[in-house]
C-alpha positions as CSV (number, residue, x, y, z in Angstrom):
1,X,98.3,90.5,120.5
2,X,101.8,88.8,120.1
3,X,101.4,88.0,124.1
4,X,98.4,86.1,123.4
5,X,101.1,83.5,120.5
6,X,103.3,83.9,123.1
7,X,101.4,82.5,126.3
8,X,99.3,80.0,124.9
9,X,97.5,78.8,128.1
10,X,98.8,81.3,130.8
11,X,96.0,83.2,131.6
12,X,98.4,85.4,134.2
13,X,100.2,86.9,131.3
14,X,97.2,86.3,129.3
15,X,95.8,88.9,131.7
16,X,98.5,91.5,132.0
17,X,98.8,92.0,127.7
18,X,94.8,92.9,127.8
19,X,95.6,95.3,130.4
20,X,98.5,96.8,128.2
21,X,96.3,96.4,125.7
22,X,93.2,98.5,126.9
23,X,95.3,100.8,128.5
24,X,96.8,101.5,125.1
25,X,93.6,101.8,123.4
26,X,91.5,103.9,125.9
27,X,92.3,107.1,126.1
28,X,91.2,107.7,129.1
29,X,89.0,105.3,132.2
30,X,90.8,101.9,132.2
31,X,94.4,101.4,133.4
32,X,96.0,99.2,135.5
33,X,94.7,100.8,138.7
34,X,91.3,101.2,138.3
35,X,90.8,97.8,136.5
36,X,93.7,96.0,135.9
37,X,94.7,95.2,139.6
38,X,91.5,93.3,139.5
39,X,91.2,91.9,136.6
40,X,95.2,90.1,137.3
41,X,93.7,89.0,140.9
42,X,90.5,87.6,139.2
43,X,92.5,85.4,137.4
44,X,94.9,84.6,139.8
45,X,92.1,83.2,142.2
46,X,90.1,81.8,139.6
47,X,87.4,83.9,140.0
48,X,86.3,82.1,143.4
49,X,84.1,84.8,145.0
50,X,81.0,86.4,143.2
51,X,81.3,89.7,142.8
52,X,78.8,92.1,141.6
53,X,79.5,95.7,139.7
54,X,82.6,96.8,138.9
55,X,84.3,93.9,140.3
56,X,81.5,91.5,139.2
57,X,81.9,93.3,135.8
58,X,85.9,92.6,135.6
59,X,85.0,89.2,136.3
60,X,83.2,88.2,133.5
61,X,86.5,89.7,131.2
62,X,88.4,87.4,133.8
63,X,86.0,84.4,132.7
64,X,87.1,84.4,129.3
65,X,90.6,84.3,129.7
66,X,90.2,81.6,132.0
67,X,88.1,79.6,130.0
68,X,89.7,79.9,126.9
69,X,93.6,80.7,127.9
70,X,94.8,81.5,124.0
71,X,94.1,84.2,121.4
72,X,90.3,83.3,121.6
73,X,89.7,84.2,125.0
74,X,91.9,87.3,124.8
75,X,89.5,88.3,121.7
76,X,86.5,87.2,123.9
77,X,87.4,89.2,126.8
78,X,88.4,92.2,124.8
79,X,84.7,91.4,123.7
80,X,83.2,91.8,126.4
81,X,85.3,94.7,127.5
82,X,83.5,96.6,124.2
83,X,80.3,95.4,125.2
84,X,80.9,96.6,128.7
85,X,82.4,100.1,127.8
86,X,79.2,100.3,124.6
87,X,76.3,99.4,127.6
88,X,78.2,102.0,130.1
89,X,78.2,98.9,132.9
90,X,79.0,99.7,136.4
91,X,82.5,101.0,136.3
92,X,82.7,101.0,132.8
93,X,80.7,103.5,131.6
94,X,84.0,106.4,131.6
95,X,86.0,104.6,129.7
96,X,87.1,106.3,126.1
97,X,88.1,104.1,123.9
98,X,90.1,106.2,120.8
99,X,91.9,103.5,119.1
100,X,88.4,101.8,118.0
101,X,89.8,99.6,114.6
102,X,92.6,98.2,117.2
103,X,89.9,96.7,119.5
104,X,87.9,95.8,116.2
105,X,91.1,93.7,114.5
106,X,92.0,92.2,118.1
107,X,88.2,91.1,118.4
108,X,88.2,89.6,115.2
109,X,90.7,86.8,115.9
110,X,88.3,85.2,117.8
111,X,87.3,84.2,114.4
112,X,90.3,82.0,113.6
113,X,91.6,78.7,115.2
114,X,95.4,79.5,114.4
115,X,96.6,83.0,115.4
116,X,99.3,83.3,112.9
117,X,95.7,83.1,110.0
118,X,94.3,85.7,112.0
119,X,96.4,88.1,111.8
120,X,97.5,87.5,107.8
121,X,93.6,88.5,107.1
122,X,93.9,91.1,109.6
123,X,96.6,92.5,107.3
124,X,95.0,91.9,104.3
125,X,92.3,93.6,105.2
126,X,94.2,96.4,106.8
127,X,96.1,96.7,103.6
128,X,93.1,96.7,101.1
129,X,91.1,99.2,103.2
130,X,94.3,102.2,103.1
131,X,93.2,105.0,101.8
132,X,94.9,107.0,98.9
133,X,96.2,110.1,99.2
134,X,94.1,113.0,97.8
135,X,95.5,114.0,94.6
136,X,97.4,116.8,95.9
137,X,98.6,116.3,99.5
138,X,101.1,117.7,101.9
139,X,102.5,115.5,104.7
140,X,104.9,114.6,107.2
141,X,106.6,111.8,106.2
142,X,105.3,109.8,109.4
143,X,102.0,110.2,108.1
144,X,102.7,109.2,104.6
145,X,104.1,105.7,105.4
146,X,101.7,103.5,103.9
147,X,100.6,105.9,101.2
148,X,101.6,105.7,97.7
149,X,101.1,108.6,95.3
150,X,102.2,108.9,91.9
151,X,104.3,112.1,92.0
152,X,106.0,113.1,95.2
153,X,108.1,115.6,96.0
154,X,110.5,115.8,99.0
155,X,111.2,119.4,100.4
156,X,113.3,119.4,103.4
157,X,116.6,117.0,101.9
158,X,118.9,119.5,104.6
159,X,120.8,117.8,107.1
160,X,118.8,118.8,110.2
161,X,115.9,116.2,108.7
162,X,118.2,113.6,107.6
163,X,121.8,113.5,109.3
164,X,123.9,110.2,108.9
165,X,121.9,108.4,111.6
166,X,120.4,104.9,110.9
167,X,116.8,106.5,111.9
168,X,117.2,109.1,109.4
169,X,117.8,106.8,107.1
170,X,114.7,104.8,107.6
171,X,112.9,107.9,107.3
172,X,114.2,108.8,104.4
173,X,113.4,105.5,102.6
174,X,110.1,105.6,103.9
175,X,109.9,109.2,101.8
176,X,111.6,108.0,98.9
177,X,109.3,105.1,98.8
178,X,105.7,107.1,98.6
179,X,106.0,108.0,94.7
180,X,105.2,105.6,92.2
181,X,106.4,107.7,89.0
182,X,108.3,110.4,89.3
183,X,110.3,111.6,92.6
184,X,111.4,115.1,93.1
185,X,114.0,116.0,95.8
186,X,114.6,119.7,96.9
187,X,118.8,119.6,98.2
188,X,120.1,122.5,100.8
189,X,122.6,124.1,99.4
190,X,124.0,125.3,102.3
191,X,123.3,122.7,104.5
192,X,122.5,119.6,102.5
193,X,122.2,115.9,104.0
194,X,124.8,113.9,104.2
195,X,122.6,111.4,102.3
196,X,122.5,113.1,99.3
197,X,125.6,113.4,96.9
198,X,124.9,117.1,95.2
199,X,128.3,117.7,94.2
């Protein structure tokens, strides 16, 4: 959705960030050759001919962006794209959409005049709505990041899951980062990380 801050009345690029988009989104049914193609051409001929089905179908997401070139008609497209794919419309009816809260928050800034407030209560809302870890959980780190518990423990402090790179460092603070009381880190002895000091 950054394209749509960025490209404030260009519905061209406008156009190709909803086809990242969906294609990011959809698992499987809408890419840049089955829809995209068309949906960028729509645009770029201002929708001139009537079309009916598929075509007619990318049209109307074509309308929006057109109408409205800003955030607004991005969300109103995407819209109608969820309306489309929901109503299985002519050539829209295989498309699998498994990011569903994605399409939901970029739908939603339809809502808002200024993009930069649409997104803050996006992330507000995102951040109130994060679940809490069941009281005894085990996890990757990647899938902790955002969690907080009060007790954590770290197993794997060896250097093959945190050498001296900077990503290894991120990761680690993003594990360090998850307890709220008490931290407990288990230290190789024979191969410890670099990041630790256990002498």
């Amino acid at each position: 959705m950054q394209t749509a801050k960025a490209h404030k009345g260009d519905a061209d690029q406008l156009a190709q960030g909803v086809v990242r988009f969906a294609s990011s989104i959809a698992g499987s049914g809408f890419s840049a050759g089955s829809h995209g193609e068309r949906l960028l051409k729509e645009v770029r001929d201002g929708c001139a001919k009537p079309a009916r089905g598929k075509p007619g179908n990318i049209q109307r997401l074509a309308r929006h962006l057109l109408a409205a070139p800003d955030h607004q008609g991005v969300a109103l497209a995407l819209n109608e794209l969820s309306d489309l794919v929901e109503a299985k419309a002519d050539g829209f009816g295989d498309i699998k959409v498994v990011h569903r809260s994605e399409l939901r928050d970029a739908i939603r800034l339809k809502a808002f005049a200024c993009p930069d407030e649409g997104y803050a209560e996006i992330a507000r809302r995102r951040s109130h709505a994060m679940p809490a870890p069941p009281a005894r959980t085990i996890s990757t780190i990647h899938k902790a990041k955002g969690l907080e518990c009060d007790n954590a423990v770290l197993i794997a402090g060896d250097r093959d899951q945190f050498s001296g790179t900077r990503y290894a460092r991120c990761k680690l603070y993003v594990a360090l980062s998850r307890a709220k009381r008490s931290l407990t880190i288990v230290v190789s002895k024979n191969n410890p990380s670099p990041l630790f000091n256990a002498a």
